[in-house]
C-alpha positions, -999 to +999 in steps of 0.1 A: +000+000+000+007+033-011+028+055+021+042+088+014+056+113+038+028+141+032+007+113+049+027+108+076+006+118+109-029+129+111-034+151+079-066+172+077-083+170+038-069+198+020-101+215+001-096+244-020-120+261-038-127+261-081-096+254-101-073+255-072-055+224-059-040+213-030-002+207-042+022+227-056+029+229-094+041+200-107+080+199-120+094+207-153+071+184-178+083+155-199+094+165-233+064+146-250+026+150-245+013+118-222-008+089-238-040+089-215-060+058-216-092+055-200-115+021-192-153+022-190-170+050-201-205+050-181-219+086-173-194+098-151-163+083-167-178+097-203-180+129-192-146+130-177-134+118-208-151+140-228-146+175-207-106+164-205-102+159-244-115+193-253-099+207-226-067+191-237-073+199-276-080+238-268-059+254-239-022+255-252+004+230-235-019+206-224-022+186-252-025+150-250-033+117-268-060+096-261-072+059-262-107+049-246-119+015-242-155+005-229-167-032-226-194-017-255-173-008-280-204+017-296-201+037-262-166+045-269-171+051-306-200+071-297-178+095-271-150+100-298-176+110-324-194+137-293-157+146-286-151+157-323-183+178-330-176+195-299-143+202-316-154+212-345-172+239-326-146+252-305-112+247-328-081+224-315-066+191-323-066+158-309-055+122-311-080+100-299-093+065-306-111+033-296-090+008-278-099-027-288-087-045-257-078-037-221-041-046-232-039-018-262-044+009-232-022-007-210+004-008-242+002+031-246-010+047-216+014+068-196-022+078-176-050+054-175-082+063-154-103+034-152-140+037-140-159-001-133-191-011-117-183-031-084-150-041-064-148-077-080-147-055-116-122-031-104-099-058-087-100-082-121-090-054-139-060-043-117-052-081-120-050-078-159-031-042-158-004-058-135-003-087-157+002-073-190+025-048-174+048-074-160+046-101-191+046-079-222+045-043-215+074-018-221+091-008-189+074+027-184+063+047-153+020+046-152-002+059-129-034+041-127-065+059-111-097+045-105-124+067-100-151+041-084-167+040-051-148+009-036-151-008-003-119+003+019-099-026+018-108-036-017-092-005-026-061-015-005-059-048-024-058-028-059-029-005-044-010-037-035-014-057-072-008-021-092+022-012-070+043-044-070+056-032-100+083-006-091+074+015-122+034+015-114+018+040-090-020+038-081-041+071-075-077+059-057-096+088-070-135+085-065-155+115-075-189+133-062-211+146-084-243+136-105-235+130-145-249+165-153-224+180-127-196+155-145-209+168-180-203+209-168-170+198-157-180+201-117-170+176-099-152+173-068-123+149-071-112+131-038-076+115-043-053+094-018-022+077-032+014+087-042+021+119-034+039+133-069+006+109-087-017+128-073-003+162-076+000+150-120-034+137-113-051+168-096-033+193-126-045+173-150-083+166-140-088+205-121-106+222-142-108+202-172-129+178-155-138+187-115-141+220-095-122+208-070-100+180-048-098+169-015-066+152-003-070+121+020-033+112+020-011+082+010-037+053+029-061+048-006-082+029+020-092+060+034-105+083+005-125+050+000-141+053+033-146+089+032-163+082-001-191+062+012-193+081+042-204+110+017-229+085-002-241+078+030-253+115+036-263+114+001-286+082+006-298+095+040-306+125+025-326+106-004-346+090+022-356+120+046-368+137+010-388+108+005-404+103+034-414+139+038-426+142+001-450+112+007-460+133+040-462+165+022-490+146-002-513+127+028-517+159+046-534+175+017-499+199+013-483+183-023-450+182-029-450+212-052-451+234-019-419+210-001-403+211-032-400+252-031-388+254+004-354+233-005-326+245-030-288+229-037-282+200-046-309+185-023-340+204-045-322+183-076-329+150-055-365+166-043-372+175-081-369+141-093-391+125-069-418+160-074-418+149-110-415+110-110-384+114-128-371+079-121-347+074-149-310+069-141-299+079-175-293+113-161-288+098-127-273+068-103-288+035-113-307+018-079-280-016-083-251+004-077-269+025-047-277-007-031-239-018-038-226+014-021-252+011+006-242-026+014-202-016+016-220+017+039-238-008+062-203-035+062-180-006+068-205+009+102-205-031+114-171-034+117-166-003+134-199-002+155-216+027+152-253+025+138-273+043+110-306+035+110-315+058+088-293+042+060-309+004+070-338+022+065-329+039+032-317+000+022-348-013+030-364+008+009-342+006-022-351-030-019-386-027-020-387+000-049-366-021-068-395-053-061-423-029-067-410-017-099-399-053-115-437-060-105-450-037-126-467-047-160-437-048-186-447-019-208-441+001-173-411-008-159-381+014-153-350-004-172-328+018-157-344+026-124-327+057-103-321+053-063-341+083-061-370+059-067-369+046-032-395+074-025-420+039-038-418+022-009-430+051+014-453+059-008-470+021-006-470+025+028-486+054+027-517+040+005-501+062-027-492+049-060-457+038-061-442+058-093-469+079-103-477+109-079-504+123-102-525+095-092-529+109-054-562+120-045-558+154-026-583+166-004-600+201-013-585+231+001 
C-alpha cells in the first residue's frame, strides 16, 4: 500500500475552492505529451473523458493523446464522435481512438483512469493491468486511477497488485457529483495515493474535469471510506426527502409546496421525486446504490456505530426495486434511479408507487 511522507501523521483534507489544488505545481514536464487511456466510459467516466479531451485539444500546452476502451465498443465510438463535433465547434486538435482491448491501453497509456461497476470489476481489472505490465509491456512509469466507489480494503488490495511493479503507482480517485455536474465539468475529485501521482493527477483533471479535490493522504483505503461516508449522507438525505414528500402529499400539502422550500443540490434529489423522474440515464442507477449502501452498512458493522437511517434507506431501495420489476412490462423502469426509493414510502402510505399524479388530494 501506497505510504508517502505528506501522509505521515494525522493530515486534515486539503479543500480548495474552483480550479485551485492542494499541491504545488508539478515539475518541469516530460518532453512529449502523455498517452491517457481511459476504461469504462459509463456517465461519469464519459463525461470525464469528454470534458478532458477538449480541454486538452483547446488550452495550449496541455495537449494529450488519447485511447478509450469501454466493454461496449459503440459507447466509446459514440464518445469520440461527441468529442469531435464539440471540436469542430470550439477549434483544436486531438489524437484520440477506440481501444480494442484492455491490453492496447495498458500498451500506450502513460495515464489510465479506469471507471468499473463493483469491487470484483475493479480488482480483475487491476489483475490484468499488473499482468500485462509485467509479461509484455514496455518498462514505463504509469499511474493508474480508478475513479469508483470501492469498499476500503478492496481498494487497498488494488494499491498492492498495481504497485508491486516498481514502475506503477495507483491514485484511488472517487469523485462526487451527479453526471450532469460530470458533464459541466463540476465535480469534486477526492484522491489518496502517491504523493507526486496525485499532484499529475489533480493538474491534470482541475478544471478540465472537477471544480475541485480533496486530499486524503497516501492510505487509498481512506478516501475510499470517506467516499461512502459522503454517499451515506447522500442516501440519507434521499430518504428523509422521501419520506417527507410522501408526507407533504397525505396531509393534503403536495409536494410542489416542499419542493419550493429546499434549494442545492438537495432540491435536484427533491425534483426528481416532485416529477417522478425515475430514470437513471441522467442519474445513479438503484444496483449500484444498493452496492454502495451494502459496503455503507459492512464498513459501520465493523466499526460499531449504527445508521438507521441508511438500514432504512436500504430497506427501501429494496422494496422500490421489487415494486418496480412487478409492474406490468410496458411500465417498468429499465434503468431505475435510487431516487426511486420514494416507492416504498409511498405504498406504505396507500399512494401509487411511481406515479404521484395519481394521489387523490383533499380540497383546500
Amino acid at each position: 500500500m501506497s505510504h508517502t511522507p505528506h501522509a505521515a501523521g494525522h493530515l486534515t483534507p486539503g479543500v480548495l475552492g474552483h480550479g485551485q489544488i492542494p499541491y504545488s505545481e508539478p515539475g518541469t514536464p516530460t518532453n512529449h505529451p502523455s498517452t491517457i487511456g481511459f476504461i469504462g466510459v459509463g456517465n461519469i467516466g464519459a463525461a470525464i473523458a469528454k470534458n478532458l479531451a477538449v480541454y486538452s485539444a483547446t488550452h495550449k500546452g496541455d495537449t494529450h493523446s488519447f485511447v478509450i476502451y469501454n466493454r461496449t465498443k459503440a459507447k466509446a465510438e459514440r464518445l469520440i464522435s461527441e468529442v469531435e463535433e464539440r471540436l469542430a465547434a470550439n477549434g483544436g486538435i486531438l489524437s484520440i481512438k477506440v481501444a480494442d482491448t484492455i491490453d492496447e491501453v495498458v500498451e500506450s497509456s502513460d495515464i489510465i483512469i479506469a471507471s468499473t461497476n463493483c469491487d470484483d470489476s475493479s480488482i480483475n481489472l487491476a489483475k490484468q493491468i499488473a499482468e500485462h505490465v509485467i509479461q509484455t509491456a514496455k518498462p514505463r512509469i504509469r499511474i493508474i486511477v480508478e475513479t469508483s466507489t470501492l469498499y476500503p480494503t478492496a481498494a487497498g488490495e488494488i494499491d498492492s497488485i498495481l504497485t508491486a511493479d516498481h514502475n506503477t503507482h495507483f491514485v484511488a480517485a472517487p469523485v462526487f457529483g451527479a453526471p450532469q455536474a460530470a458533464k459541466e465539468g463540476k465535480l469534486i475529485l477526492c484522491l489518496a495515493g502517491d504523493y507526486s501521482s496525485k499532484k499529475k493527477i489533480a493538474y491534470l483533471l482541475v478544471p478540465a474535469a472537477a471544480r475541485k479535490c480533496i486530499d486524503l493522504g497516501g492510505n487509498v483505503e481512506k478516501v475510499a471510506a470517506f467516499k461512502l461516508l459522503g454517499n451515506s449522507f447522500i442516501v440519507g438525505t434521499l430518504e428523509l426527502l422521501a419520506e417527507t414528500h410522501t408526507f407533504a402529499e397525505k396531509i393534503g400539502v403536495g409536494s410542489q409546496a416542499f419542493h419550493d422550500l429546499l434549494g442545492g443540490t438537495i432540491a435536484g434529489y427533491s425534483k426528481r421525486i416532485l416529477t417522478d423522474d425515475f430514470d437513471a440515464s441522467n442519474g445513479f442507477q438503484i444496483d449500484g446504490g444498493l452496492k454502495d449502501v451494502h459496503h455503507m452498512q459492512r464498513l459501520a458493522t465493523e466499526h460499531q456505530v449504527p445508521i438507521p437511517i441508511i438500514d432504512i434507506a436500504q430497506q427501501h431501495l429494496v422494496t422500490a426495486k421489487a415494486l418496480n420489476a412487478s409492474q406490468p412490462s410496458y411500465k417498468v423502469l429499465q434503468n431505475q434511479d435510487w431516487s426511486s426509493l420514494v416507492a416504498a414510502s409511498r405504498v406504505a402510505a396507500g399512494l401509487s408507487p411511481f406515479d404521484s399524479s395519481a394521489v387523490s388530494r383533499p380540497s383546500p
